[in-house]
Backbone as CSV, one residue per row, in Angstrom:
resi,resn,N_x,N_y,N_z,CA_x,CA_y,CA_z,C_x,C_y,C_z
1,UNK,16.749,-100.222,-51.447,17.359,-101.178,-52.379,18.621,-101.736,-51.744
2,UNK,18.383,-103.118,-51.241,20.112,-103.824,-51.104,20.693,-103.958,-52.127
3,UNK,21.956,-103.790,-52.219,23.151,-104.261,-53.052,24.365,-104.019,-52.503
4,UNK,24.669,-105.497,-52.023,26.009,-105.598,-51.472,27.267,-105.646,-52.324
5,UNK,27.706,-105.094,-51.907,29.405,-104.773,-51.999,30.393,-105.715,-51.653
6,UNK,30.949,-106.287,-52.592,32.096,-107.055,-52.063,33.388,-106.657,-51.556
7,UNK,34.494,-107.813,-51.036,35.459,-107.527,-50.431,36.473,-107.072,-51.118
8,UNK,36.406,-105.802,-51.378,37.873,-104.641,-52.538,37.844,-103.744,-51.899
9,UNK,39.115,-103.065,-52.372,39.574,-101.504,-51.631,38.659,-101.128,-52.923
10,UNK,38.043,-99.978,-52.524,37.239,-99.098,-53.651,36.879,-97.840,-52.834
11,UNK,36.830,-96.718,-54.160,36.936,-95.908,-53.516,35.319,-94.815,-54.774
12,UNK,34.933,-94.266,-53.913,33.609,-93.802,-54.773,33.093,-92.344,-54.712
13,UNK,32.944,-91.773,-56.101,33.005,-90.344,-55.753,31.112,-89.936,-56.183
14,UNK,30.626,-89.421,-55.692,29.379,-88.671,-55.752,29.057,-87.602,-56.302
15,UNK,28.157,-87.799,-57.903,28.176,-86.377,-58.545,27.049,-85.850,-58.097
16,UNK,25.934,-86.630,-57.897,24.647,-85.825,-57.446,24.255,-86.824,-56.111
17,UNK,23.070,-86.316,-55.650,22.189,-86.679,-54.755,22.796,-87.001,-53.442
18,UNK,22.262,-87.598,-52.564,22.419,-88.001,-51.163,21.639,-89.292,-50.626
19,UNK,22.440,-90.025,-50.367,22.366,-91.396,-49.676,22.896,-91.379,-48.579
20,UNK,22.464,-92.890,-47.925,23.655,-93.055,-46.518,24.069,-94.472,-46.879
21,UNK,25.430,-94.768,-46.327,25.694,-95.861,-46.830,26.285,-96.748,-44.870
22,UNK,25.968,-97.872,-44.801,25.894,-98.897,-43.792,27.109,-99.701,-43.458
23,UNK,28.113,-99.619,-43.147,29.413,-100.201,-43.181,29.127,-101.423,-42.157
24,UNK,30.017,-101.788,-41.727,29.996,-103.318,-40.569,30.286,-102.353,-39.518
25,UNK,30.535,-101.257,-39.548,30.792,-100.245,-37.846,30.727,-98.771,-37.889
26,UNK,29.915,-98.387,-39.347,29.684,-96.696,-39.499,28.275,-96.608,-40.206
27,UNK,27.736,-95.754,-39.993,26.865,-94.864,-41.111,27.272,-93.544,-41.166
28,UNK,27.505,-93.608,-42.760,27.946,-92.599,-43.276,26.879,-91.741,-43.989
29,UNK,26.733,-90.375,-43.772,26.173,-89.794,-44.989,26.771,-89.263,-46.203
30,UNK,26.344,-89.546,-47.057,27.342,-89.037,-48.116,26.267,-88.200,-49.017
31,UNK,27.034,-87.039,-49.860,26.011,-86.246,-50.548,26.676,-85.756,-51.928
32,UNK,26.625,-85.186,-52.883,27.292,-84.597,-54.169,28.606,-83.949,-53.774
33,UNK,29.569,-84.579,-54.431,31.038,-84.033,-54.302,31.577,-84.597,-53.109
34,UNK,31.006,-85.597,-52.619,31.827,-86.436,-51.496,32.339,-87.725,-52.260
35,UNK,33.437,-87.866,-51.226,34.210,-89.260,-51.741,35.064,-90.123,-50.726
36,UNK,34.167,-91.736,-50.792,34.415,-92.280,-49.919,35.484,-93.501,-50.399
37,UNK,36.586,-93.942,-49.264,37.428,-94.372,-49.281,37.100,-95.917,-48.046
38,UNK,37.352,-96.700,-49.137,37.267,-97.849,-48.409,38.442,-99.376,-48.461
39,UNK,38.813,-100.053,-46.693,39.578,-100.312,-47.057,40.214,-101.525,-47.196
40,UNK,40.629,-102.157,-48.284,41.131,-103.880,-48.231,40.397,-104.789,-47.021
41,UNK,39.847,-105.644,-47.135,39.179,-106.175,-46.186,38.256,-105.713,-45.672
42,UNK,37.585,-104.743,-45.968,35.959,-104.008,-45.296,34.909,-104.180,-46.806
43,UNK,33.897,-104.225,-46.266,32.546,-103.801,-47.027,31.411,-103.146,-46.786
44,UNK,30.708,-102.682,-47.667,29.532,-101.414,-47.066,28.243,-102.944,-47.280
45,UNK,27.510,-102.934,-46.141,26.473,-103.940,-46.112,25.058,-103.697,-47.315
46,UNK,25.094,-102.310,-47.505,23.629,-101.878,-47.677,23.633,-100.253,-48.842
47,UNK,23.231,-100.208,-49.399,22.910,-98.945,-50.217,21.705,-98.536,-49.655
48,UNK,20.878,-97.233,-49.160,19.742,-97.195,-49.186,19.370,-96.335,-50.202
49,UNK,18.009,-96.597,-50.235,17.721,-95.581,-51.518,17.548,-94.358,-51.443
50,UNK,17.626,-93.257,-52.184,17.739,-92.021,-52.084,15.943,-91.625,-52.257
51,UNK,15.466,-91.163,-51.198,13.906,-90.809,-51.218,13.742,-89.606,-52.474
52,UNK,14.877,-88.486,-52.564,14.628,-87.523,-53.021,14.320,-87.230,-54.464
53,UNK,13.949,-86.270,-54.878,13.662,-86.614,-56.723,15.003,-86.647,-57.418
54,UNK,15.871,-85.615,-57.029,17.840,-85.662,-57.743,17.724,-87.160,-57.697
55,UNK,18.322,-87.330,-59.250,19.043,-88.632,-59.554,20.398,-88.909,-58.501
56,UNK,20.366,-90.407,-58.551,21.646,-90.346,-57.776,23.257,-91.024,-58.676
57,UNK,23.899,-90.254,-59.120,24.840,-90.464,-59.635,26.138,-90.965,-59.268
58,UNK,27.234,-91.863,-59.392,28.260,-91.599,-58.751,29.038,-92.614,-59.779
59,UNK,30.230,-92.270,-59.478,31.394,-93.406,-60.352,32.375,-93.918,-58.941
60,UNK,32.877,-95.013,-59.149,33.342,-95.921,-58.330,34.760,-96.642,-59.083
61,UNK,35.751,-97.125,-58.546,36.945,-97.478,-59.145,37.400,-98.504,-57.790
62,UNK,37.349,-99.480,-58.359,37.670,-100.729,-57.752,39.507,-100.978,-58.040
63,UNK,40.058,-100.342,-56.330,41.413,-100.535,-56.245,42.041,-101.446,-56.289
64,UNK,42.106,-103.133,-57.029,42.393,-104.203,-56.754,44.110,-104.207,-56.605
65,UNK,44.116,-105.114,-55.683,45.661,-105.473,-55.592,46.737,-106.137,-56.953
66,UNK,45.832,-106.553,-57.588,46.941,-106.241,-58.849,46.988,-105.272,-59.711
67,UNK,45.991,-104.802,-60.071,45.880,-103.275,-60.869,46.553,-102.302,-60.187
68,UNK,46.669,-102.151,-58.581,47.679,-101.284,-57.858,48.852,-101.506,-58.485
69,UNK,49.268,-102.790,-58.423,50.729,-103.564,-58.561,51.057,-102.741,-60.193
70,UNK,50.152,-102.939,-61.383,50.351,-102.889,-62.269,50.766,-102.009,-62.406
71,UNK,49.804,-100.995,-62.155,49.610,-99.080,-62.084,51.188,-98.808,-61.772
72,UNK,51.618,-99.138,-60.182,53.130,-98.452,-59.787,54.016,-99.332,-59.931
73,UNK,53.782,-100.923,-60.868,55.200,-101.240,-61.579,55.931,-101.994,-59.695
74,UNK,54.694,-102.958,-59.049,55.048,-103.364,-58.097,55.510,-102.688,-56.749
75,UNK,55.757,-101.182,-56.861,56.431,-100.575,-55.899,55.235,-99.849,-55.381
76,UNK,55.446,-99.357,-53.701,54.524,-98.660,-53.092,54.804,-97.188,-53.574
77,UNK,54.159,-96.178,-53.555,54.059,-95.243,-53.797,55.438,-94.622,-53.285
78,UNK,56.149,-93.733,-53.358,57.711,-93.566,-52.676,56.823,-92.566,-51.463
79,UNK,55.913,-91.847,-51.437,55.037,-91.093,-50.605,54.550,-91.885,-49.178
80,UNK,54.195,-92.849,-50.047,53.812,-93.532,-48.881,55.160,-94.691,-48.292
81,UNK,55.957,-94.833,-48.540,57.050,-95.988,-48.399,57.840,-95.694,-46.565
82,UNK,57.672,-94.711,-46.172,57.945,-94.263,-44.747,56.930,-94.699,-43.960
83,UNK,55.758,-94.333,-44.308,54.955,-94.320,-43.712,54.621,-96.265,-42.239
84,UNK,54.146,-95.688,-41.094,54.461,-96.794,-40.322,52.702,-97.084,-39.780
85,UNK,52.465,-98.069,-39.430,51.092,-98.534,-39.308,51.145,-98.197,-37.576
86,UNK,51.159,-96.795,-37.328,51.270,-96.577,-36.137,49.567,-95.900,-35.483
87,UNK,49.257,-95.340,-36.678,47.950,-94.446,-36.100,46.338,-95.487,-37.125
88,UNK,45.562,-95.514,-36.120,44.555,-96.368,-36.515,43.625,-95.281,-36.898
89,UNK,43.316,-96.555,-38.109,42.382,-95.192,-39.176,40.942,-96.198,-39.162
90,UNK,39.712,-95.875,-39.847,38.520,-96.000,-39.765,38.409,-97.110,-40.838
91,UNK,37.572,-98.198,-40.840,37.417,-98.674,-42.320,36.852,-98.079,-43.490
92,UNK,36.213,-96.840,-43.474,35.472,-95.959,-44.699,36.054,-94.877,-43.771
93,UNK,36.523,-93.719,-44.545,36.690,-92.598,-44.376,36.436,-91.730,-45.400
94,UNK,35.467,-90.488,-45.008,34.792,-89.759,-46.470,35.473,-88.296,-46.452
95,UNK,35.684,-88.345,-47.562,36.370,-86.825,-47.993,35.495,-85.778,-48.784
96,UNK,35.114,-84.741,-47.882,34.120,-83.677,-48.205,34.595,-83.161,-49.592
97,UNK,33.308,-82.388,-50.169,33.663,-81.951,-51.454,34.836,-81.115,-51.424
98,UNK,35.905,-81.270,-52.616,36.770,-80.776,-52.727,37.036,-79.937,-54.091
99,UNK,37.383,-78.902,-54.216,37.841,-78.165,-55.684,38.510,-79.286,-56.582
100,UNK,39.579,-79.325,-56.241,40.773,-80.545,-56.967,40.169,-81.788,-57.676
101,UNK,39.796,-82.266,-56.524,39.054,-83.929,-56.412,37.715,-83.593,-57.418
102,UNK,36.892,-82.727,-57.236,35.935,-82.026,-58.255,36.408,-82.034,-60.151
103,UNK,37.131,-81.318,-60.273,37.578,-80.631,-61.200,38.508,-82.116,-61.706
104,UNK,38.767,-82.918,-60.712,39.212,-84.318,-61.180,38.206,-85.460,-62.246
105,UNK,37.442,-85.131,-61.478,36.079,-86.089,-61.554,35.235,-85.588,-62.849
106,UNK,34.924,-84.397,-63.118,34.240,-83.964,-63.647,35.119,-83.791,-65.075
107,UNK,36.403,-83.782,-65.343,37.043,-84.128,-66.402,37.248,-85.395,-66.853
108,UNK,37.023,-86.339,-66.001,36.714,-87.586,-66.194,35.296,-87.940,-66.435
109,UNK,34.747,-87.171,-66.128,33.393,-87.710,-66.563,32.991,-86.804,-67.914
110,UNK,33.861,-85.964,-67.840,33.710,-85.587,-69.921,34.272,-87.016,-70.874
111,UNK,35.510,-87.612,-70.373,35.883,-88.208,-71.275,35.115,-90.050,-71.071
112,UNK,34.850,-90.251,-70.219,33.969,-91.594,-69.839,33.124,-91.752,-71.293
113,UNK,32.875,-90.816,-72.046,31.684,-91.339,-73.491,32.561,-91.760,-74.265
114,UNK,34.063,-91.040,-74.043,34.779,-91.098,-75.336,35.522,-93.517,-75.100
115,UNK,35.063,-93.846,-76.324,35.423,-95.370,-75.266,36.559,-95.678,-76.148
116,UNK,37.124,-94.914,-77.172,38.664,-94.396,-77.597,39.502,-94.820,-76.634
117,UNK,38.818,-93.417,-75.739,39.922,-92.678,-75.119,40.346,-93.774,-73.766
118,UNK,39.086,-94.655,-73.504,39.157,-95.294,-72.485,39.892,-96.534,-72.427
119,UNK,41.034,-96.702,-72.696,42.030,-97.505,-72.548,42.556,-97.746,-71.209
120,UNK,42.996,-99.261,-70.978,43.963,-99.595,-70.040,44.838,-98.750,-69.380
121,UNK,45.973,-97.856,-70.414,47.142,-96.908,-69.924,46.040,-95.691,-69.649
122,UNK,45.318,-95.121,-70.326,44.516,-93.812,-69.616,44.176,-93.974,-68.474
123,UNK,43.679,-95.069,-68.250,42.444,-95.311,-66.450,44.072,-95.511,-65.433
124,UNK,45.228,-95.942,-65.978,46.665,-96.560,-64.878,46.508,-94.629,-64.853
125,UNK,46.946,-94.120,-65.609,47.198,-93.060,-65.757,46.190,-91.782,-64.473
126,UNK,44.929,-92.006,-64.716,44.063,-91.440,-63.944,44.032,-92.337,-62.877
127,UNK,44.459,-93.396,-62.395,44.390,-93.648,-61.305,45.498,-93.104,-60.705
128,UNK,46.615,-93.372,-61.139,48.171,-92.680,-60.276,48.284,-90.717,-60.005
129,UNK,47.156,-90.138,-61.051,47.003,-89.100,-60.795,46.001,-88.840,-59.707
130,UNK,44.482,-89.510,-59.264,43.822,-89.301,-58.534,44.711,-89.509,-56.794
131,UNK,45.409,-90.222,-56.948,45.967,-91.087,-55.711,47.150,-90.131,-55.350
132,UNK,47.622,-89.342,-56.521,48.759,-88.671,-56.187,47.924,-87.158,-55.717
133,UNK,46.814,-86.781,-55.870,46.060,-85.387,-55.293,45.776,-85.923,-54.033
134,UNK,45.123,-87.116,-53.520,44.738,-87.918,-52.387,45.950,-87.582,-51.614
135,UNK,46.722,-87.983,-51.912,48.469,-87.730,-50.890,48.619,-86.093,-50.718
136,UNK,47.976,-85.483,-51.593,48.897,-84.154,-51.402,48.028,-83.292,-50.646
137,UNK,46.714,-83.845,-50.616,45.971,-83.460,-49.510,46.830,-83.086,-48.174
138,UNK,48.059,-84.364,-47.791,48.524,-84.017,-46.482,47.899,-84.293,-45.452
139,UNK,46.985,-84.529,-44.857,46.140,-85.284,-44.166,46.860,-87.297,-43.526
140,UNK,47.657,-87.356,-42.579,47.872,-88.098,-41.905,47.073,-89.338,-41.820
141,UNK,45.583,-89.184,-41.561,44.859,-90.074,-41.598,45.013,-90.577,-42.993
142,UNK,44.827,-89.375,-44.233,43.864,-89.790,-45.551,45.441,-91.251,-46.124
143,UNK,46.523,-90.358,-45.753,47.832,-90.996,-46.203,48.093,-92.340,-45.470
144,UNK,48.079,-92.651,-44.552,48.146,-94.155,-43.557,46.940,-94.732,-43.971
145,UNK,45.812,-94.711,-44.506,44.565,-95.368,-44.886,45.295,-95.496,-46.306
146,UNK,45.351,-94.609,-47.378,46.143,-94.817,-48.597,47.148,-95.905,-48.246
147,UNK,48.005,-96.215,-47.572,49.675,-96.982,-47.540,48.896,-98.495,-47.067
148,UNK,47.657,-98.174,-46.405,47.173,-99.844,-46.079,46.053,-100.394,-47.383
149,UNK,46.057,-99.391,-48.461,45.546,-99.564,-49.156,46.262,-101.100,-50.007
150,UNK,47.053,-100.533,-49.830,48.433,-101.223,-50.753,48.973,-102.417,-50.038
151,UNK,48.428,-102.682,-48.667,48.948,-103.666,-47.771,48.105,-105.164,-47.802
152,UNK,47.841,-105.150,-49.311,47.452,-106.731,-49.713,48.167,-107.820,-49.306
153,UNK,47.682,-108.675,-49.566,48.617,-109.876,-49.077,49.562,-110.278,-50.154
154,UNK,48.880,-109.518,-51.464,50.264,-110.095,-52.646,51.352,-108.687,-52.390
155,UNK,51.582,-107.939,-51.336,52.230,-107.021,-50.995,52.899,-107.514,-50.061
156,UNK,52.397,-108.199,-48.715,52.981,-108.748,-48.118,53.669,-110.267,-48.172
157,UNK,53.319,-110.847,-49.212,54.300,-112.265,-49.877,55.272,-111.473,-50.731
158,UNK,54.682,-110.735,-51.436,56.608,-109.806,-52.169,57.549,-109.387,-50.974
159,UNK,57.149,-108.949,-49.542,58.342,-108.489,-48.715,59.054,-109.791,-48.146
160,UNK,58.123,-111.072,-47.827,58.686,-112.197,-47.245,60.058,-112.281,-48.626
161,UNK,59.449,-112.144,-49.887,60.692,-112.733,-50.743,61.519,-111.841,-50.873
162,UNK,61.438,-110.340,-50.530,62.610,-109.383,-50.859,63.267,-109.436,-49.826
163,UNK,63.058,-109.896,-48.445,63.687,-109.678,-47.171,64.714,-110.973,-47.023
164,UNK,64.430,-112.133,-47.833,64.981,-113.509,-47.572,65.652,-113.941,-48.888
165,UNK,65.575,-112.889,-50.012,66.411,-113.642,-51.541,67.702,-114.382,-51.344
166,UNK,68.369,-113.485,-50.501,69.777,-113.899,-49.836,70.306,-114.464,-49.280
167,UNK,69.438,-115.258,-48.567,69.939,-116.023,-47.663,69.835,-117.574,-48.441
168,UNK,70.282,-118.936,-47.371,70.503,-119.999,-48.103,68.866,-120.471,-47.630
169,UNK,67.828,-120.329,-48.538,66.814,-120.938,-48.234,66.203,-121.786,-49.323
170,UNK,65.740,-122.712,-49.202,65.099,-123.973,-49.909,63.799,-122.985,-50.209
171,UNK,63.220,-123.443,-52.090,61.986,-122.527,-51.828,60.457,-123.381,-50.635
172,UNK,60.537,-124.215,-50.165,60.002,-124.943,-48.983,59.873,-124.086,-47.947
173,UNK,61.267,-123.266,-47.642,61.373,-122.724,-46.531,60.748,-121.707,-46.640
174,UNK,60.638,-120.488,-48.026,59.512,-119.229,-48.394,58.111,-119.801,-48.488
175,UNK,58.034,-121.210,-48.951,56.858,-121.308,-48.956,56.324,-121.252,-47.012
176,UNK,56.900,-121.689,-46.070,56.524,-121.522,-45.188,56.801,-120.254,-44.549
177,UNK,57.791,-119.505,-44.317,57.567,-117.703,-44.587,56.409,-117.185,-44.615
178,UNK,55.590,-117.690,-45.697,54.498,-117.159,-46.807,53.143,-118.088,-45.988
179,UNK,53.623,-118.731,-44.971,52.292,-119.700,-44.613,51.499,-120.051,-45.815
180,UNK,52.266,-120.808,-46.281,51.453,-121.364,-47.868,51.936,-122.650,-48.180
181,UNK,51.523,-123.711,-48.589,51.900,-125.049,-48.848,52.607,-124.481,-50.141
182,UNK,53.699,-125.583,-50.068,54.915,-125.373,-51.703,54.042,-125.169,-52.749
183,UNK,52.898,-126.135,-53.213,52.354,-125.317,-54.021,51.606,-124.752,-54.633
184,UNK,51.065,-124.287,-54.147,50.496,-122.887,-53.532,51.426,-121.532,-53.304
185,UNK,52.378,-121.896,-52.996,53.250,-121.003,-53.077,53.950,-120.707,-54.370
186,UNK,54.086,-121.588,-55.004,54.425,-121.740,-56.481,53.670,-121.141,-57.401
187,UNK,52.651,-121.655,-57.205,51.161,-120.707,-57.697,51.185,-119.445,-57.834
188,UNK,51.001,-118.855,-56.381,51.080,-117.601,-56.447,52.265,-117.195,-56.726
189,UNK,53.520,-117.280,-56.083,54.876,-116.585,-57.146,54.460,-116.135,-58.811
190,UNK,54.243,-117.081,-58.920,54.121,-117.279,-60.533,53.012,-116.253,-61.346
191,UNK,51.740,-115.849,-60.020,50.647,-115.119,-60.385,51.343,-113.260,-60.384
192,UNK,52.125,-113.595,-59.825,53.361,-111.910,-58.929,53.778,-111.617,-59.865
193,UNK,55.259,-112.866,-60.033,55.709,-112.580,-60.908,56.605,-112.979,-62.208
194,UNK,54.987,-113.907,-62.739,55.435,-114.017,-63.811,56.268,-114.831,-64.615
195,UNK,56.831,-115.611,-63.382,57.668,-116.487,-63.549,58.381,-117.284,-62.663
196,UNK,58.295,-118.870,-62.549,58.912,-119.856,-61.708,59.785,-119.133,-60.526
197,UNK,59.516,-119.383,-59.205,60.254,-119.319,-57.816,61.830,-118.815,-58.237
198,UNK,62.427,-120.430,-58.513,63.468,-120.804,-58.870,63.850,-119.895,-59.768
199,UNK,63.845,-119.575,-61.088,63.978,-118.716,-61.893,64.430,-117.327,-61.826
200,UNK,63.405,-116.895,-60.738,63.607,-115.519,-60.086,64.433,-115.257,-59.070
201,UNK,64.400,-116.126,-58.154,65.452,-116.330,-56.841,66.787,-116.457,-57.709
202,UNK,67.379,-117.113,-58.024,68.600,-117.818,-59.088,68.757,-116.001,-59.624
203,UNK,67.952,-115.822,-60.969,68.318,-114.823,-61.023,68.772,-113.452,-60.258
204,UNK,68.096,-112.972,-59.419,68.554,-112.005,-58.686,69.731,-111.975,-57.829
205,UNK,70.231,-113.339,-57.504,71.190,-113.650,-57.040,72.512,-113.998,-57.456
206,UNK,72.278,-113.984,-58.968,73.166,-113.640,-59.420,73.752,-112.410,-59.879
207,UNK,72.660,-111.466,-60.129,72.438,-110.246,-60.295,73.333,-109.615,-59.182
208,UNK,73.241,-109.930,-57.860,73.942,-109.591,-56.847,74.978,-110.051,-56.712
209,UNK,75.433,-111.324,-56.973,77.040,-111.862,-57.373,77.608,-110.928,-58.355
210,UNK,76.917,-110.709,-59.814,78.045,-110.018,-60.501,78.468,-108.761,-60.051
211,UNK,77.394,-108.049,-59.356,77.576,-106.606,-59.078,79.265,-106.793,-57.848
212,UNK,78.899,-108.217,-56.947,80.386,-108.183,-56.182,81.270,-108.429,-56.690
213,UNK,81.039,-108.884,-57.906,82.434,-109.634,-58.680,83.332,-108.588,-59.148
214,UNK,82.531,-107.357,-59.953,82.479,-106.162,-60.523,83.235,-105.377,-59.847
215,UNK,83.035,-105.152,-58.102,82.696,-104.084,-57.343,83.895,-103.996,-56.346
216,UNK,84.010,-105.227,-55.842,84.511,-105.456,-54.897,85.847,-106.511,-54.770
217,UNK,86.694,-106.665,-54.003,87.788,-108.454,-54.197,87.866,-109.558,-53.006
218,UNK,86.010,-109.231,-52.477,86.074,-110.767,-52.100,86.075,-112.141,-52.807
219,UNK,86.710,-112.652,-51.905,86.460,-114.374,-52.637,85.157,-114.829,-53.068
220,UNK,85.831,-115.449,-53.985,84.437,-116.180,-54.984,83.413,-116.739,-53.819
221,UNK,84.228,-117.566,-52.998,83.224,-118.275,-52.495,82.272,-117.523,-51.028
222,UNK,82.974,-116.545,-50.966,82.443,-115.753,-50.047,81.026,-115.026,-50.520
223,UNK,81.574,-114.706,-51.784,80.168,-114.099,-52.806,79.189,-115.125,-53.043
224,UNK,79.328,-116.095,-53.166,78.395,-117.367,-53.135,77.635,-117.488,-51.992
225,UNK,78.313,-117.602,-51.021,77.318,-117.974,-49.700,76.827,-116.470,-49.539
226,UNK,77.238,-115.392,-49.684,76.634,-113.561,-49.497,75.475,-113.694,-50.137
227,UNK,75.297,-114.354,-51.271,74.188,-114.108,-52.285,73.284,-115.679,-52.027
228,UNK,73.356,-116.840,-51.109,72.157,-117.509,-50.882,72.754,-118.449,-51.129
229,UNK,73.874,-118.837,-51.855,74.594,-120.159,-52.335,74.695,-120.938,-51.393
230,UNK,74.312,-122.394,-51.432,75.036,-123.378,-50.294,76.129,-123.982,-50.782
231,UNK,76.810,-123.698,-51.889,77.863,-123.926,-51.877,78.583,-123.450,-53.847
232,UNK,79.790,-123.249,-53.826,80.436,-122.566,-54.350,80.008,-123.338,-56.056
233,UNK,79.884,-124.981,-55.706,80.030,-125.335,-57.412,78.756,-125.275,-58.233
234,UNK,77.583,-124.895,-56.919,76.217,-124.514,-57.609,76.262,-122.760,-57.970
235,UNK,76.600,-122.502,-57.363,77.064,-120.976,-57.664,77.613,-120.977,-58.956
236,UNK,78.647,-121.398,-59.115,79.351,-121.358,-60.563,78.950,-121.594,-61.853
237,UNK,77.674,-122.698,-61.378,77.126,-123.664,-62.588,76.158,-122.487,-62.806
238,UNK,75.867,-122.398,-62.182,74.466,-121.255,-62.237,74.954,-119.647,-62.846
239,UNK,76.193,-119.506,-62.540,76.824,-118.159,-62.735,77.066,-118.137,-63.993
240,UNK,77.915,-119.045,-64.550,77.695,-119.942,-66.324,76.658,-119.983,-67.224
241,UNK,76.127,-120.476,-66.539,74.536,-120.624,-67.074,74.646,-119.224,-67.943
242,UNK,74.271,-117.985,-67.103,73.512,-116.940,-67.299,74.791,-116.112,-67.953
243,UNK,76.146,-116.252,-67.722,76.456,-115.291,-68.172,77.592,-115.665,-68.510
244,UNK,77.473,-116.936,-69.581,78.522,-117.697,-70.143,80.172,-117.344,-69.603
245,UNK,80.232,-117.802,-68.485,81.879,-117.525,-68.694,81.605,-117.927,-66.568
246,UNK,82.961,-118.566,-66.011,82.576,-118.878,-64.962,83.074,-117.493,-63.696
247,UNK,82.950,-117.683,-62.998,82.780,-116.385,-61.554,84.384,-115.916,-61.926
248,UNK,85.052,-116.666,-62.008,86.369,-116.389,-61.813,86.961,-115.790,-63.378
249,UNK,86.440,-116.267,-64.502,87.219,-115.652,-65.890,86.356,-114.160,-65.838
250,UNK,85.031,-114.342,-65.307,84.401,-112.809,-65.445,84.912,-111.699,-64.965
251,UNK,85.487,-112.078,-63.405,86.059,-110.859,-63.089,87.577,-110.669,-63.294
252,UNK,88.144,-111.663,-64.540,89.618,-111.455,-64.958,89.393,-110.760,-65.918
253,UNK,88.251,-110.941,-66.218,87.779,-109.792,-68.048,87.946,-108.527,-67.667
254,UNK,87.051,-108.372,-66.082,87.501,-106.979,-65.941,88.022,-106.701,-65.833
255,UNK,88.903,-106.886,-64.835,90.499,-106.446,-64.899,91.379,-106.064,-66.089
């Protein structure tokens, strides 16, 4: 039986029987209590069918790059956040039956009837728990295959914008960062997070002005250009805006 698999990180655990499954550069065998890990950008070509009389059972959880995002609240796992794309890992890598991973699965597959229980926050919930036994495995490989799990491209357009908030850039200039036409780039911002380029940039940057205003006794206008400003009277207008009162009466309040 073909049935192709599309392009998702997914990852698939085996309660009964034995198949082999056909990757673009492996055959794998897989059998009851195995669980295979597959990764962003790969697909398995082929299912074959299982000759044997055992049914063949298995549950599967499609890792998408925003349900990741959702699950850890945008941030990489803090486990994996060191971690460096130094050691090359396999596109499917299978993890033999395990006690843990078992005793995981099989409590999940008590509650799978209950469709109560099967809510949105339960499955975030069982996913951040399955992923957090996956890590504690300890296993080098299993953990650098996990951290590229997460190395979507809406992972890698959030670092172009966390690495550059600060500086004086036109959003033109992230859109090219991002190798993305303006908008298109707009687009997707907006698909991240939620809300207009502009909006978010502006904000955080001010966010980072008040904290200097607060913190520290550089000059106003020094804090302006620190935080992305091209110049001091857009800074101000903008500083107003958000937090009624201008750069200079705010930090006389504190005082």
């Amino acid at each position: 039986m073909q049935s192709p698999l599309d392009n998702q990180a997914r990852l698939i655990y085996v309660y009964r029987g034995k198949s082999k499954i056909i990757s673009s550069t492996d055959l794998i065998h897989i059998n009851g209590g195995d669980m295979l890990l597959m990764r962003c950008g790969q697909f398995v070509n082929h299912w074959l069918e299982n000759n044997e009389e055992e049914p063949y059972e298995v549950i599967a959880f499609q890792l998408l790059p925003n349900v990741l995002q959702d699950v850890y609240n945008n941030e990489l796992p803090i486990e994996l956040q060191s971690l460096k794309n130094e050691v090359e890992v396999p596109p499917l890598i299978k993890i033999s039956s395990n006690k843990t991973i078992d005793h995981f699965f099989e409590g999940l597959r008590f509650n799978i009837e209950n469709k109560k229980l099967m809510t949105d926050e339960y499955l975030k919930i069982k996913v951040r728990e399955l992923i957090s036994i996956l890590i504690s495995i300890d296993t080098s490989e299993f953990n650098f295959f996990l951290g590229q799990l997460f190395q979507s491209k809406a992972y890698q357009f959030q670092e172009v914008i966390n690495k550059n908030l600060f500086e004086n850039l036109k959003l033109e200039d992230f859109a090219f960062l991002s190798g993305m036409s303006l908008s298109t780039f707009q687009r997707k911002f907006k698909e991240i997070y939620n809300m207009t380029p502009k909006k978010y940039i502006v904000g955080k940057r001010l966010e980072k002005a008040e904290g200097l205003l607060k913190t520290t006794s550089l000059r106003i206008s020094d804090i302006a250009y620190d935080c992305g400003f091209e110049d001091i009277a857009h800074f101000s207008k903008s500083f107003s805006a958000m937090y009624k009162s201008s750069p200079r009466d705010y930090r006389n309040s504190i005082d």
